[in-house]
C-alpha positions as CSV (number, residue, x, y, z in Angstrom):
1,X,293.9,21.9,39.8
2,X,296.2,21.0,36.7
3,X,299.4,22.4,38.7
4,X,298.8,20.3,41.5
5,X,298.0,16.7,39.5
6,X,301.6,17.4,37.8
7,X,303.0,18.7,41.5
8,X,302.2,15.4,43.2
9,X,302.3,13.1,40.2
10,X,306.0,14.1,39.0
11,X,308.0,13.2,41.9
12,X,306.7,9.6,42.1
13,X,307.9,9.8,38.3
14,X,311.7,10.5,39.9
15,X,311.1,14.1,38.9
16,X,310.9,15.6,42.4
17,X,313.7,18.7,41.7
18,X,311.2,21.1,40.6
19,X,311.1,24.7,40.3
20,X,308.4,26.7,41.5
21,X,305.6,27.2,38.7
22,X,305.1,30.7,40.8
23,X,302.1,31.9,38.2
24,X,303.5,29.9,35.5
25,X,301.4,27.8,33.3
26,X,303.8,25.0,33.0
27,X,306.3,23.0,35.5
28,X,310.5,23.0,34.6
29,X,311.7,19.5,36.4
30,X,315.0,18.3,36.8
31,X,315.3,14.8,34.4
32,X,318.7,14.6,35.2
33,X,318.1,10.8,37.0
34,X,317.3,9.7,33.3
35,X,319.1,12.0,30.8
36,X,321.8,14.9,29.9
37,X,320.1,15.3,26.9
38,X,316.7,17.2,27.4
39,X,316.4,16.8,24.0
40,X,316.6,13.7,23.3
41,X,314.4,12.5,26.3
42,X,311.5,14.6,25.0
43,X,311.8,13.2,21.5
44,X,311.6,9.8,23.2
45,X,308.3,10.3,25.4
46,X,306.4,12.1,22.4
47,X,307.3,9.1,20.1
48,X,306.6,6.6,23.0
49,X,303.8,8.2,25.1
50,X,302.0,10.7,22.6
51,X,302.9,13.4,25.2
52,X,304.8,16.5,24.0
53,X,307.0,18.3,26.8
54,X,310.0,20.9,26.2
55,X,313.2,20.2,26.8
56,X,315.3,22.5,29.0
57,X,318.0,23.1,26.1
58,X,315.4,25.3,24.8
59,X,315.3,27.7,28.0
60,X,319.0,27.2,29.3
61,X,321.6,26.5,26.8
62,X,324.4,25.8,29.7
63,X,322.3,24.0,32.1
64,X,319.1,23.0,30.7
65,X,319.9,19.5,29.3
66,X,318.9,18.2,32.3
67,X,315.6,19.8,32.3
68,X,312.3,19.2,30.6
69,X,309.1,21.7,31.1
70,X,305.6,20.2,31.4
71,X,302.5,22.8,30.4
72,X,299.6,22.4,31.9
73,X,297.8,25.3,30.0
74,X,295.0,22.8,29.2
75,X,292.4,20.7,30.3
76,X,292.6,18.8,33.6
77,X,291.3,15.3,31.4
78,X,294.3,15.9,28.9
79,X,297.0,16.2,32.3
80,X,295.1,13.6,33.9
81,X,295.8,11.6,30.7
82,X,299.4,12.8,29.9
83,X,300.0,11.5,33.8
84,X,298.5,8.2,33.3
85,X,300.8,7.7,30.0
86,X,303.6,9.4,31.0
87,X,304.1,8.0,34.5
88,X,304.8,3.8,33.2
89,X,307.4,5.0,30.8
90,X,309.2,7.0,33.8
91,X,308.9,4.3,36.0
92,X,310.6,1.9,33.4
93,X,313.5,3.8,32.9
94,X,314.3,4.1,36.3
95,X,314.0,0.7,36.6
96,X,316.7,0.2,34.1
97,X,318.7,3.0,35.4
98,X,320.5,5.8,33.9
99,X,323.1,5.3,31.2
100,X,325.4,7.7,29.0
101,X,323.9,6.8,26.0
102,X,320.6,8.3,24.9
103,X,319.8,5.9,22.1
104,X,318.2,3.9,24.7
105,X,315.2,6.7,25.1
């Protein structure tokens, strides 16, 4: 259930390049429409959401700064609530649009 609340709420975040979670317990999404800097981004949406994601960087040194990776090794309430927080902040950047410089996360 917790795979398929992330698997159809993501892509309406503009996070719709996803790898498969084949028997995974977390989702690796392409962030590349709001960042180069996994790092960074994931900082941001823990300091502004509450939500703690990984940033690719830490799985792919060459390509993963466009990546971040979503667990959802918990409880459905807790994805249900990462979503509900997580999804407005998406939404706003991609409202202001992508830019270079990170400082804006």
């Amino acid at each position: 259930r917790n795979r398929t609340i992330l698997l159809e709420a993501l892509p309406q975040m503009g996070l719709g390049r996803i790898a498969p979670p084949d028997g995974a317990f977390y989702i690796y999404a392409d962030a590349s429409e709001f960042t180069d800097d996994s790092l960074a981004l994931c900082e941001a949406l823990l300091r502004d959401t509450g939500v703690a994601t990984a940033p690719g960087i830490d799985f792919d040194p060459v390509n993963g700064r466009r990546f971040i990776r979503f667990s959802f090794a918990v409880s459905t309430p807790l994805v249900q609530e990462a979503v509900r927080r997580i999804g407005p902040w998406f939404a706003d950047r991609r409202i202001a649009g992508r830019t270079a410089d990170t400082a804006r996360l």
